[in-house]
C-alpha positions as CSV (number, residue, x, y, z in Angstrom):
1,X,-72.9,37.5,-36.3
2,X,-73.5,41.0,-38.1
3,X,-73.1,43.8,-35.8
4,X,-75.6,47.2,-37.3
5,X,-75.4,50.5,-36.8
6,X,-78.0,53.3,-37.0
7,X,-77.7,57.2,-36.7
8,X,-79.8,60.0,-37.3
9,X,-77.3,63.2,-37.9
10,X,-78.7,66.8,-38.2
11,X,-79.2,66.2,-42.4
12,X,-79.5,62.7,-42.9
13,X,-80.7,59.0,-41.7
14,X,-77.8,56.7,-42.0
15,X,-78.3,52.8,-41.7
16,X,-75.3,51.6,-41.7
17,X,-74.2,48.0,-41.7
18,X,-70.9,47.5,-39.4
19,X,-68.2,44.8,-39.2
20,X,-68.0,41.8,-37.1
21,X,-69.3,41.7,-33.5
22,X,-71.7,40.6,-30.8
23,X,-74.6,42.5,-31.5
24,X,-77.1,41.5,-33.5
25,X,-78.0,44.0,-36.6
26,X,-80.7,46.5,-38.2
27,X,-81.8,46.2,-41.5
28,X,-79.0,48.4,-43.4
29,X,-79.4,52.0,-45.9
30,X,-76.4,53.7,-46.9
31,X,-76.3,57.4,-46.2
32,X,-80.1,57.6,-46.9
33,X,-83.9,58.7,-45.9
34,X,-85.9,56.6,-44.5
35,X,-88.5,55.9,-47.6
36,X,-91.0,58.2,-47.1
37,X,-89.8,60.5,-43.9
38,X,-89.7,63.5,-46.2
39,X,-87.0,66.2,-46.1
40,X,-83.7,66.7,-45.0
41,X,-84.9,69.8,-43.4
42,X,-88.3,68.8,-42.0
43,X,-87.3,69.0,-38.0
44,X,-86.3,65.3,-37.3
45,X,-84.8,65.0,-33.9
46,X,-80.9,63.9,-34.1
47,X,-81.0,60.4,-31.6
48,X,-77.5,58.7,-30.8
49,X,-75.6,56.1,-32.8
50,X,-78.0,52.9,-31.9
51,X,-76.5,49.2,-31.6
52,X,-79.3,46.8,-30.5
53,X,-77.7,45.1,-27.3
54,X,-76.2,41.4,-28.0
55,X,-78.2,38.1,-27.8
56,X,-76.7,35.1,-25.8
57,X,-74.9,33.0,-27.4
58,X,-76.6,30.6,-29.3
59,X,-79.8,32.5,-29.1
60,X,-81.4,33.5,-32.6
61,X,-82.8,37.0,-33.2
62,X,-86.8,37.2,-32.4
63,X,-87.6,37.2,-35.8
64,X,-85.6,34.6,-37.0
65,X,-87.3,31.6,-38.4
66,X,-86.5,29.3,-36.0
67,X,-87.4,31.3,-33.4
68,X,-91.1,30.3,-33.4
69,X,-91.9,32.1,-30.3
70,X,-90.7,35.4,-31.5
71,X,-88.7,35.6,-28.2
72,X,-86.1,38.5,-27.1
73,X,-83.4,36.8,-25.4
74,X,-82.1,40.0,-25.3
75,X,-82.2,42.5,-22.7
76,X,-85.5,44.2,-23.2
77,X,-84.0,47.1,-21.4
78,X,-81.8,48.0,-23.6
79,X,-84.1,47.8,-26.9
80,X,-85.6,51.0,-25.4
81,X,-85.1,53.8,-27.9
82,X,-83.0,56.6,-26.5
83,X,-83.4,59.7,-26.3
84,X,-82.6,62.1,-28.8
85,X,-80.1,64.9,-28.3
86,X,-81.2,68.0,-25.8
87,X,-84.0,65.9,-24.9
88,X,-84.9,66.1,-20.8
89,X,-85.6,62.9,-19.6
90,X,-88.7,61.7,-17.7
91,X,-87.2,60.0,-14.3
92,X,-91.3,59.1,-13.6
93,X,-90.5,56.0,-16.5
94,X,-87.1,54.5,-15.0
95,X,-89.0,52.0,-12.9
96,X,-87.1,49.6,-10.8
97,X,-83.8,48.4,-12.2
98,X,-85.4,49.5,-15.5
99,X,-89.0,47.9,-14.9
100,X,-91.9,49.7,-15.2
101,X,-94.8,48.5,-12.4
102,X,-98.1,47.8,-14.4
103,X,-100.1,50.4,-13.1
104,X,-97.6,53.6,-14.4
105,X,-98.8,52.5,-17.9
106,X,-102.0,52.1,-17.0
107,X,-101.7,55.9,-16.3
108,X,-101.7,56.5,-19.8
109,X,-105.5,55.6,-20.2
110,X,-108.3,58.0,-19.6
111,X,-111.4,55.5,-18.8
112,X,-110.9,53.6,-15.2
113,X,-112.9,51.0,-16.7
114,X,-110.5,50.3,-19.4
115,X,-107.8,50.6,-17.1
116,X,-109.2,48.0,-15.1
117,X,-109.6,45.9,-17.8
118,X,-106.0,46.5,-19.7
119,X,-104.8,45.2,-16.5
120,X,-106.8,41.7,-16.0
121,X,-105.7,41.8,-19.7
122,X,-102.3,41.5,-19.1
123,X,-102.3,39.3,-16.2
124,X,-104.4,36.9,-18.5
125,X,-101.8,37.6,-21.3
126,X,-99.5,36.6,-19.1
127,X,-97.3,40.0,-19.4
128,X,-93.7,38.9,-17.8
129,X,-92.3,43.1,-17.4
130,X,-92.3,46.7,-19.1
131,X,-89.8,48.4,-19.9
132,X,-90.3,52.2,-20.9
133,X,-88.6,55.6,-21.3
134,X,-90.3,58.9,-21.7
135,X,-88.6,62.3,-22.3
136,X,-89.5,65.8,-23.7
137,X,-87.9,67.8,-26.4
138,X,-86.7,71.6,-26.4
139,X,-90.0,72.3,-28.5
140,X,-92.6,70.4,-25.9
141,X,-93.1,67.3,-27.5
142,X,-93.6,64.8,-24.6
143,X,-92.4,61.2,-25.6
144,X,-93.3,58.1,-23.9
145,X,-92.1,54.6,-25.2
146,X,-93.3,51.7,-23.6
147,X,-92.0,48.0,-24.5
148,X,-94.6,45.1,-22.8
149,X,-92.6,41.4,-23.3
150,X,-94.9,38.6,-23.0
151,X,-94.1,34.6,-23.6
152,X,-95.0,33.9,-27.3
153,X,-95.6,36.4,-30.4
154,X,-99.1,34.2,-31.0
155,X,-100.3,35.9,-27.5
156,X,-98.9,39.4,-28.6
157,X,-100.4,39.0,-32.3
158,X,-103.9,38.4,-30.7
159,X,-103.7,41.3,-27.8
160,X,-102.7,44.0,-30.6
161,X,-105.6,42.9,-32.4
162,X,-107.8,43.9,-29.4
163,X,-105.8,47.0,-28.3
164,X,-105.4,48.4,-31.3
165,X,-108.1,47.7,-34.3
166,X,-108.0,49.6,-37.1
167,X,-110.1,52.9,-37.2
168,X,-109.7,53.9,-33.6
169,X,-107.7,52.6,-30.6
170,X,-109.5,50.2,-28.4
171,X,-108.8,52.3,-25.6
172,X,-108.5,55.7,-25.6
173,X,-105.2,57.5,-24.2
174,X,-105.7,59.9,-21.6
175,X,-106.5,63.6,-23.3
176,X,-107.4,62.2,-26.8
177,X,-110.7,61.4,-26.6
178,X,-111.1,61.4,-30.4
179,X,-107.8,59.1,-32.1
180,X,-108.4,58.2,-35.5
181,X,-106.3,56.1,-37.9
182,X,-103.4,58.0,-39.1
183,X,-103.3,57.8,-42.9
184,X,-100.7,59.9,-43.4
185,X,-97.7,57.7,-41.8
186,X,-95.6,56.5,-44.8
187,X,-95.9,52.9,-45.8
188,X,-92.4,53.0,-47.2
189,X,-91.2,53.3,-43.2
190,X,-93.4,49.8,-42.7
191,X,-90.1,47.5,-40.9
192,X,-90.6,44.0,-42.2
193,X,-92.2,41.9,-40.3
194,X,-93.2,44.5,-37.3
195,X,-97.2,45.0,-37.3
196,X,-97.9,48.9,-36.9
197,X,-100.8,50.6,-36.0
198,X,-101.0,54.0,-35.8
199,X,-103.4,57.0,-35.0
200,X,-103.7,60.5,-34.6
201,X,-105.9,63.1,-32.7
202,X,-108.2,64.1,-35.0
203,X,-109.4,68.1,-34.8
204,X,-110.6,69.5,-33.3
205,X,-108.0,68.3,-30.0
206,X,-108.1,71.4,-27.5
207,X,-105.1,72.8,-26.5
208,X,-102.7,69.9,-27.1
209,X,-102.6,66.7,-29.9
210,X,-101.4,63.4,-29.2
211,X,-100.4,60.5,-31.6
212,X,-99.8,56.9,-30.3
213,X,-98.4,54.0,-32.2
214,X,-98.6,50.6,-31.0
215,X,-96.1,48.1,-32.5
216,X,-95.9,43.7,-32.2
217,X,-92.4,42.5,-32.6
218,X,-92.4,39.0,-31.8
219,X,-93.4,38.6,-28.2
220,X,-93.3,42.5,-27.5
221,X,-96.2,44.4,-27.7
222,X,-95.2,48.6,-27.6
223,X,-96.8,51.5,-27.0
224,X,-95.1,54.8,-28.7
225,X,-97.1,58.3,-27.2
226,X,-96.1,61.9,-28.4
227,X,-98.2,64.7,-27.3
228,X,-97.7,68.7,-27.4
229,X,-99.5,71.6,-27.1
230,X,-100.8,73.1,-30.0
231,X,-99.9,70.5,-33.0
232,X,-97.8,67.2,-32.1
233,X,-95.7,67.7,-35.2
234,X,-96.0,64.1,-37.6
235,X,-92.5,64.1,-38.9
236,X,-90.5,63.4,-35.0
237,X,-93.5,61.1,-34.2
238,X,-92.8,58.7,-37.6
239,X,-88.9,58.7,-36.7
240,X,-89.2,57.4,-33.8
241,X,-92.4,54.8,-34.7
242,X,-89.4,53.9,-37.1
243,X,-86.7,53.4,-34.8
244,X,-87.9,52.0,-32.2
245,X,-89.3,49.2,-34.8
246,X,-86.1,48.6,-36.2
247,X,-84.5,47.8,-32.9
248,X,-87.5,45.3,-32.4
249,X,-87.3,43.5,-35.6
């Protein structure tokens, strides 16, 4: 099996395709952008060398065609993206031996209505864990990622459908009343086979601005949430939409 590496140093995006091993790989660019992430200079966050975690043996990737329920037999734990560098971490996501209860995403939601009905959602969807890290950056950016495995990508496909229709999010995140479809992502960042939805805070947002992103991989439905005071700036929030899709395809 391919083993794939990917790091984000302080100039440039580097995809790199790696020798022989157990872990299964991301889609490969040689000492380039990301189509469409702009400049080398644009204040991207430098995250750790990633490896996605290795599958069992035997077990294909969730993507792979014969995997027709778009399954992660990998530990979901550890598809989490990271961290970048100086980040602070947010010990209020480490959960339980990495699992997230229900209810600390529900958090996240401003209505008690919708948070009610998120959650008769998922037990209908029949959501099996979460797994989620959140941390904040040196310039305020709060980052939450949150990764939702259910038991087939046909269940996921339909939920991301409710949850997040084009134009607006179905339910709005907690201090961004008025999220709008973000336009401006790139398309050239779209990962093969990963739906993305994204949206934005549109002015005028008070004192902070959030965007959210949710993502369907197979039968993981995520949640990506970036929020700071003033303007949440696009360029970190695309990175990381962009990573954390590649170590779900």
């Amino acid at each position: 099996m391919l083993r794939a590496g990917l790091r984000w140093t302080a100039a440039v995006v580097v995809f790199a395709a790696l020798g022989a091993g157990t872990a299964y790989g991301i889609a490969g660019m040689e000492r380039t952008d990301v189509p469409g992430l702009g400049t080398v200079s644009d204040g991207r966050w430098v995250y750790p060398t990633l490896t996605k975690p290795p599958l069992p043996k035997g077990r294909p990737g969730p993507l792979a065609e014969g995997n027709k329920s778009g399954t992660h037999y990998a530990d979901l734990r550890r598809l989490v993206l990271p961290a970048p560098k100086q980040a602070t971490a947010d010990p209020a996501l480490r959960g339980t031996d990495g699992w997230l209860p229900t209810k600390d995403l529900l958090t996240e939601y401003a209505e008690k209505r919708d948070r009610e009905e998120l959650a008769q959602r998922f037990t209908e969807y029949g959501l099996r864990h979460i797994a989620a890290r959140g941390w904040t950056t040196p310039d305020g950016t709060h980052t939450r990622v949150y990764l939702l495995q259910f038991d087939t990508a046909a269940v996921v496909d339909e939920l991301i459908g409710q949850i997040a229709p084009y134009g607006g999010p179905g339910y709005q995140l907690r201090g961004a009343a008025e999220s709008v479809s973000d336009d401006g992502f790139p398309a050239k960042a779209q990962i093969e086979d990963v739906t993305r939805v994204v949206y934005t805070e549109s002015k005028p947002y008070g004192t902070e601005q959030t965007r959210q992103a949710y993502l369907a991989a197979g039968d993981v439905l995520a949640l990506v949430v970036q929020d700071r005071k003033g303007t949440a700036h696009p360029v970190p929030f695309q990175q990381t939409v962009t990573l954390q899709s590649q170590l779900l395809a």
